[in-house]
C-alpha positions in Angstrom: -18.2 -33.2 31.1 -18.7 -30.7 33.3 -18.9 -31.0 37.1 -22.3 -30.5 38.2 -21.9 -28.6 42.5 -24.3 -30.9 44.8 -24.2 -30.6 48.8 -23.3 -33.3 51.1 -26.9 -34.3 51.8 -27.6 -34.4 47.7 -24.9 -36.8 47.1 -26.0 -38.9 50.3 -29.2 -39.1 48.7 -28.2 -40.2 45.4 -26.2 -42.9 46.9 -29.3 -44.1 49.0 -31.1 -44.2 45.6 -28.9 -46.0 44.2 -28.3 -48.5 46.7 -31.8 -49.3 46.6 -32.1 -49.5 43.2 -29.0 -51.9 42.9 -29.8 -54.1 46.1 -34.0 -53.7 45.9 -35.5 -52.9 42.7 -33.5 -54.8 39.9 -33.9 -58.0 41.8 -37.6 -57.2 42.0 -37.6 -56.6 38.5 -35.1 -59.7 37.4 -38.0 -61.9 39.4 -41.1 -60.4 38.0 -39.2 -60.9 34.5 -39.0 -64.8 35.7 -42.3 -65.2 36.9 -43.7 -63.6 33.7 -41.5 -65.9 31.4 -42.9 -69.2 33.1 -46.2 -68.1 32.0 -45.4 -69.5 28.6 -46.2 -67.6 25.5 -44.3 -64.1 25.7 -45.6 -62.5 22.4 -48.9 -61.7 24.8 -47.6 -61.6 27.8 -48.4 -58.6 29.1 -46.6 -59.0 32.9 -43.4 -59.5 30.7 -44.2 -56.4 28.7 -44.3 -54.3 32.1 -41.4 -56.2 33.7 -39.5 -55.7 30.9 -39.9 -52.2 30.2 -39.5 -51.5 34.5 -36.3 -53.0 33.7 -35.4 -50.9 31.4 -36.4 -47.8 33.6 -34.7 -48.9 36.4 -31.4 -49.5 34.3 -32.0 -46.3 32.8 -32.3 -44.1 36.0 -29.3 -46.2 37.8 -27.0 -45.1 34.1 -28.6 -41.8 35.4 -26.9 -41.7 38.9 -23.9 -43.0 38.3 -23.5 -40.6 35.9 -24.6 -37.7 38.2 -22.2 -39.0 41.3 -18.7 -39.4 39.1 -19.9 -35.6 37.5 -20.5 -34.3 41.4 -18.8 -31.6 42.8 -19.3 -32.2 46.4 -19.5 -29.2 48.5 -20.0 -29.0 52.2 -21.8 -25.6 53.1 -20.3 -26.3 56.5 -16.7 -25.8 55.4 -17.4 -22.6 53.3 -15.9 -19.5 54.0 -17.4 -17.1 51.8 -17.1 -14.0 54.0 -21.2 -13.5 54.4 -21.7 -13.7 50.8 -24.2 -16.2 48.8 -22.6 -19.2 47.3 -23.8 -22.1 46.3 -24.5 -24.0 49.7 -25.6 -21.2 51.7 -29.2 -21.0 53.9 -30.5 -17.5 53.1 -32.7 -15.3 54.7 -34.7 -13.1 52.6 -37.6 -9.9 53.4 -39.3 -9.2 50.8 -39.6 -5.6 50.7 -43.4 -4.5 49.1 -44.8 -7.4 51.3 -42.2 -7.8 54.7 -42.5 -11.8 54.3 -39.8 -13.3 55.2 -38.5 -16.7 53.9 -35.8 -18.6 54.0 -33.8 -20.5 51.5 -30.7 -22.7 51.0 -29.0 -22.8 47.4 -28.1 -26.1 46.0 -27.8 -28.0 42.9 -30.4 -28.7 40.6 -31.6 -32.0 41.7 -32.0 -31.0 45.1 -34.1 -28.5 44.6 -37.7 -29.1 46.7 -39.3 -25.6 47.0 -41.4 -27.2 49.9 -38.2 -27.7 52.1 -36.9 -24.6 51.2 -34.2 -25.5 48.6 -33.6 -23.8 45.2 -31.7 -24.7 42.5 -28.7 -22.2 42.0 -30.2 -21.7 38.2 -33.2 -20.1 39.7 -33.9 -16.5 39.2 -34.0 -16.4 42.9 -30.7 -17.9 43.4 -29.0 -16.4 40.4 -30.1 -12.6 42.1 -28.7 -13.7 45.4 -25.4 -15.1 44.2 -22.4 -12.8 45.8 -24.6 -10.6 47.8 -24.2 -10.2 51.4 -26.4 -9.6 54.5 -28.1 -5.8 54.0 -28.4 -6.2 50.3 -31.0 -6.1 48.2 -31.3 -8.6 45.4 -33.8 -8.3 42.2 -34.9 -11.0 40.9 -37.0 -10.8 37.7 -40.3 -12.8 38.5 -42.9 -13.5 36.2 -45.4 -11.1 37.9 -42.3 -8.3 37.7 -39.8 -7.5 39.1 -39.2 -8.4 43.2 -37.2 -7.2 45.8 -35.6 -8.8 48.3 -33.3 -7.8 51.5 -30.7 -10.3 52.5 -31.2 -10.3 56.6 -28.6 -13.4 57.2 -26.7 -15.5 55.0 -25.4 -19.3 56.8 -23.3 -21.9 56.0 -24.8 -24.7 57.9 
């Protein structure tokens, strides 16, 4: 399988998850599965129905992370030395030219993507116009509405 690139903080996160999911939410679940068994008759028992099926969720999604951390290629944008380019890891600042709004975004790995802090996923039109460009440049990226330019101002590895 291949490795999938996620940045310090994504694979910090995924551990937190599943921590909690291990430690916090399978317990929950093993109780509630308990609780609804003492009831008596499980063939309409609908509190064993949802506990059961939480269960299965919650083993699903932990299958899920474990999965996602032995595939992760951890890399620290800190340590990068890309000489000003875009990689995967870097905070970018971007003008777009038509409009002269500026944004800023950091390129990471597709489950740390959250447009609202900032972060797109490096299969992203965005990102995937950005990729090997330096400060100065300008990047197209093919947007639904057409076609968008953008200048690079900075690039960062923080």
């Amino acid at each position: 399988m291949p490795k999938t690139p996620l940045t310090v903080i994504g694979v910090e996160k995924l551990r937190a998850e599943l921590h909690k999911l291990k430690t916090v939410e399978r317990p929950a679940t093993i109780a509630a599965i308990a609780e609804a068994r003492s009831h008596g008759d499980l063939s309409e028992n609908a509190e064993y129905d949802a506990a059961k099926e939480r269960q299965s969720f919650i083993e699903g999604r932990i299958a899920e992370v474990e999965s996602k951390l032995s595939n992760a290629q951890i890399i620290d944008p800190k340590t990068l030395d890309a000489d000003g380019r875009c990689v995967f890891g870097a905070t970018v600042e971007l003008t777009e030219v038509k409009s002269g709004d500026s944004i800023t975004y950091q390129i990471v790995g597709d489950d740390e993507a959250d447009i609202k802090q900032g972060k797109i996923s490096i299969g992203s039109p965005v990102a995937r116009a950005l990729i090997g460009k330096s400060a100065g440049d300008i990047a197209l990226v093919q947007a639904p509405g057409g076609t968008r330019e953008y200048e690079i101002v900075d690039v960062r590895y923080e």
